[in-house]
DRENPA-3360 file (N, C-alpha, C; in nm, 2 decimals, always signed):
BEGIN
1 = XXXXXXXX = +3.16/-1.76/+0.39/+3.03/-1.70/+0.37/+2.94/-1.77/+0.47 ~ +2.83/-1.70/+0.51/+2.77/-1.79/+0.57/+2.65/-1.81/+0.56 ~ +2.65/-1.96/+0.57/+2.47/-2.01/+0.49/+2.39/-1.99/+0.54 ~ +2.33/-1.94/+0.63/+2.19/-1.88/+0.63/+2.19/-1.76/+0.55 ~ +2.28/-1.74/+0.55/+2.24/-1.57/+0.44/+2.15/-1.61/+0.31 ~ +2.14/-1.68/+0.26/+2.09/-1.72/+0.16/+1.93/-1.73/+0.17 ~ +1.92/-1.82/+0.33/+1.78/-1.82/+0.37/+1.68/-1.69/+0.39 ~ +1.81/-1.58/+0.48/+1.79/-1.51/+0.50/+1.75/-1.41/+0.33;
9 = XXXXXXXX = +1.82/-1.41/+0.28/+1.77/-1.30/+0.13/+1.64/-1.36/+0.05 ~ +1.64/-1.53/+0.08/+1.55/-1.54/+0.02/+1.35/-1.52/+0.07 ~ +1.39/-1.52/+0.21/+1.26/-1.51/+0.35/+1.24/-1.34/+0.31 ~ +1.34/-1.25/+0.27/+1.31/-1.11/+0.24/+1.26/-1.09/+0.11 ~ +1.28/-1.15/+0.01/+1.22/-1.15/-0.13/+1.08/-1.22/-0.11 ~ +1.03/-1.28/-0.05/+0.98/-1.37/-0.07/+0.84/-1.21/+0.05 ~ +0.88/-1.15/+0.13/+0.81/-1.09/+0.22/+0.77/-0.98/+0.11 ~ +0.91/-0.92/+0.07/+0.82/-0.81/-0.03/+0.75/-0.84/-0.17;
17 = XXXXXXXX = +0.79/-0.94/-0.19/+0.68/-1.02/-0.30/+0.50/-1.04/-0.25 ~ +0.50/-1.08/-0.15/+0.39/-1.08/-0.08/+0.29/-0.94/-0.05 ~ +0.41/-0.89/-0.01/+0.35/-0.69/-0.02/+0.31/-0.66/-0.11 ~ +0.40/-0.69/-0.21/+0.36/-0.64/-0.35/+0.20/-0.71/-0.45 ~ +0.18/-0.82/-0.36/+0.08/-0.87/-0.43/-0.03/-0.81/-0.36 ~ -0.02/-0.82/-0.20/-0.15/-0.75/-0.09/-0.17/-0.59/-0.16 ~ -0.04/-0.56/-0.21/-0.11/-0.40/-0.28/-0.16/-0.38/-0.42 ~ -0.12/-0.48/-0.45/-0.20/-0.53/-0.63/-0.33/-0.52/-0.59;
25 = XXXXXXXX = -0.36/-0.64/-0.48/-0.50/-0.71/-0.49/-0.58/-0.58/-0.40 ~ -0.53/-0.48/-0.34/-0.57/-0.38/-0.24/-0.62/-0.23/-0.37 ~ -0.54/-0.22/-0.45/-0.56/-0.11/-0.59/-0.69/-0.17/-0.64 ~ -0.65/-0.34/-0.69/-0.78/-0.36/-0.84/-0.91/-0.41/-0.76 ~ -0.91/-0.43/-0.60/-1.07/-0.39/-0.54/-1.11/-0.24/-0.52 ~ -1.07/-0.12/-0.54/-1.07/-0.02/-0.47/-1.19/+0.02/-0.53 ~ -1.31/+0.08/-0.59/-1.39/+0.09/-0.60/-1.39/+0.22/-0.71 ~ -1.36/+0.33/-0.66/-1.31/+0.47/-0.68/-1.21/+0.51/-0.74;
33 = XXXXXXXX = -1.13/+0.37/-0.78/-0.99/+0.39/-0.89/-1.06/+0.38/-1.03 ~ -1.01/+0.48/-1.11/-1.01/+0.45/-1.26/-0.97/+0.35/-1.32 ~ -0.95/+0.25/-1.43/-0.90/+0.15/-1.47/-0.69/+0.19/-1.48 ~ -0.74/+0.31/-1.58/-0.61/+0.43/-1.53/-0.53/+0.42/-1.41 ~ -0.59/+0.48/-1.36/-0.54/+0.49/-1.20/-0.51/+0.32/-1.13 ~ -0.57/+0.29/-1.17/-0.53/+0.14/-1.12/-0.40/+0.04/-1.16 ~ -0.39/+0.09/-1.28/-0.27/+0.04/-1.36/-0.15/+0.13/-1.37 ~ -0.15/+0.23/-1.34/-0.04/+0.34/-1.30/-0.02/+0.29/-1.12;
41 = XXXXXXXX = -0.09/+0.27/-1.05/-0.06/+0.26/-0.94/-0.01/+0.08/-0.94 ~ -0.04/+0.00/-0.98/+0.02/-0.12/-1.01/+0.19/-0.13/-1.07 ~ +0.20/-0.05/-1.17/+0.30/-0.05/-1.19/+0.41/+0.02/-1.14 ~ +0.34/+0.15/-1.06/+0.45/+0.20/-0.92/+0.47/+0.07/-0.79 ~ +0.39/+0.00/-0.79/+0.42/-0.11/-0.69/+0.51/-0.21/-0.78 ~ +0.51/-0.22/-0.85/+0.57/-0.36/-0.94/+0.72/-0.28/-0.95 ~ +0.74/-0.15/-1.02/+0.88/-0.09/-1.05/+0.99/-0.03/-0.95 ~ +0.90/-0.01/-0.81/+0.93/+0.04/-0.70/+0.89/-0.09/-0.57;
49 = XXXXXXXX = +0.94/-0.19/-0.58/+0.90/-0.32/-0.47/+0.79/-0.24/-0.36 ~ +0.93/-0.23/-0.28/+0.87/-0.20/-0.12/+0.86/-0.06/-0.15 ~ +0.88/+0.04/-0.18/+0.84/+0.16/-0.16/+0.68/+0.19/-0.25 ~ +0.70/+0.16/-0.36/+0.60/+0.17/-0.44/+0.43/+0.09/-0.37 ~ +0.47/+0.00/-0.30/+0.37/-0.07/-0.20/+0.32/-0.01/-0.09 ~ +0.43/+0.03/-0.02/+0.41/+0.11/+0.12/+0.33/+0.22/+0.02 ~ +0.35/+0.28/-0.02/+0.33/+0.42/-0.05/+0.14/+0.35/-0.11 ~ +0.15/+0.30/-0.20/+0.01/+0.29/-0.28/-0.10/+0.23/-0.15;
57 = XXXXXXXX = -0.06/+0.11/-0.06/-0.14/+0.05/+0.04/-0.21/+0.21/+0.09 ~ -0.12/+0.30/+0.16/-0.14/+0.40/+0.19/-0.26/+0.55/+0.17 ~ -0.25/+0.52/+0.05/-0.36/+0.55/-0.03/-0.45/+0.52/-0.05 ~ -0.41/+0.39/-0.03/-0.61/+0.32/-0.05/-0.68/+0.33/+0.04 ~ -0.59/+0.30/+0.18/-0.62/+0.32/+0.26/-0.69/+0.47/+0.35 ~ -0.66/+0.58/+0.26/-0.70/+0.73/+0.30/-0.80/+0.69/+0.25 ~ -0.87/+0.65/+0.10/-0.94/+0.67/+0.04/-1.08/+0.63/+0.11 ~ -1.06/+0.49/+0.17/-1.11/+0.42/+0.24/-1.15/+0.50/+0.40;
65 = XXXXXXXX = -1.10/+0.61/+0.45/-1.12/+0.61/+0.60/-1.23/+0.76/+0.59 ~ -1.34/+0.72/+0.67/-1.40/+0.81/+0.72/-1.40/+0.92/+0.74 ~ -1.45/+1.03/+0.70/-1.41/+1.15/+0.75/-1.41/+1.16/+0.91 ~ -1.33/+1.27/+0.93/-1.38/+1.29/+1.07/-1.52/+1.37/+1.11 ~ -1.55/+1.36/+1.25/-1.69/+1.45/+1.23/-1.67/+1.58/+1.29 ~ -1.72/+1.69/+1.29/-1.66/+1.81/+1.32/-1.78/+1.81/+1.41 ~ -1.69/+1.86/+1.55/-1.69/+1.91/+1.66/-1.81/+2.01/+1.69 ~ -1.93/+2.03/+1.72/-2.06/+2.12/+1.78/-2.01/+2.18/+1.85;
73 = XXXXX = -1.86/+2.13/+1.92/-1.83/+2.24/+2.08/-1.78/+2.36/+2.03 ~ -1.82/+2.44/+2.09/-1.79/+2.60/+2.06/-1.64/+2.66/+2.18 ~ -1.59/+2.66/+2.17/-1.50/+2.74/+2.25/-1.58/+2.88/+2.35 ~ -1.57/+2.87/+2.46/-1.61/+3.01/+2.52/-1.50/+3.12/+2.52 ~ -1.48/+3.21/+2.51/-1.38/+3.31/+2.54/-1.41/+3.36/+2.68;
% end
């Protein structure tokens, strides 16, 4: 067997443990989340590691971004 592997599984638990906390702490500041919605999306990060993270950061992050601004230029034909 070989011994880094160990270091190695533990350096990856230890990365999505980290994730999973940056998207805890990223849901319960969001402003715009229900208490609801906060705790349903907590527990898709906690039941779902890395996907449940990726996916929720994602979200907060739309929720957070600016609309775009719509365009005055008119097309000529």
């Amino acid at each position: 067997m070989i011994p880094h592997l160990g270091y190695v599984a533990v350096a990856v638990i230890a990365a999505v443990f980290g994730l999973d906390l940056y998207a805890t702490w990223a849901i319960w500041r969001e402003p715009d989340l229900t208490g609801a919605q906060k705790g349903v999306q907590s527990a898709l990060v906690w039941l779902l590691p890395l996907l449940g993270a990726i996916l929720c950061i994602n979200v907060v992050r739309a929720m957070n971004r600016e609309p775009a601004p719509r365009s005055n230029f008119t097309t000529s034909e």
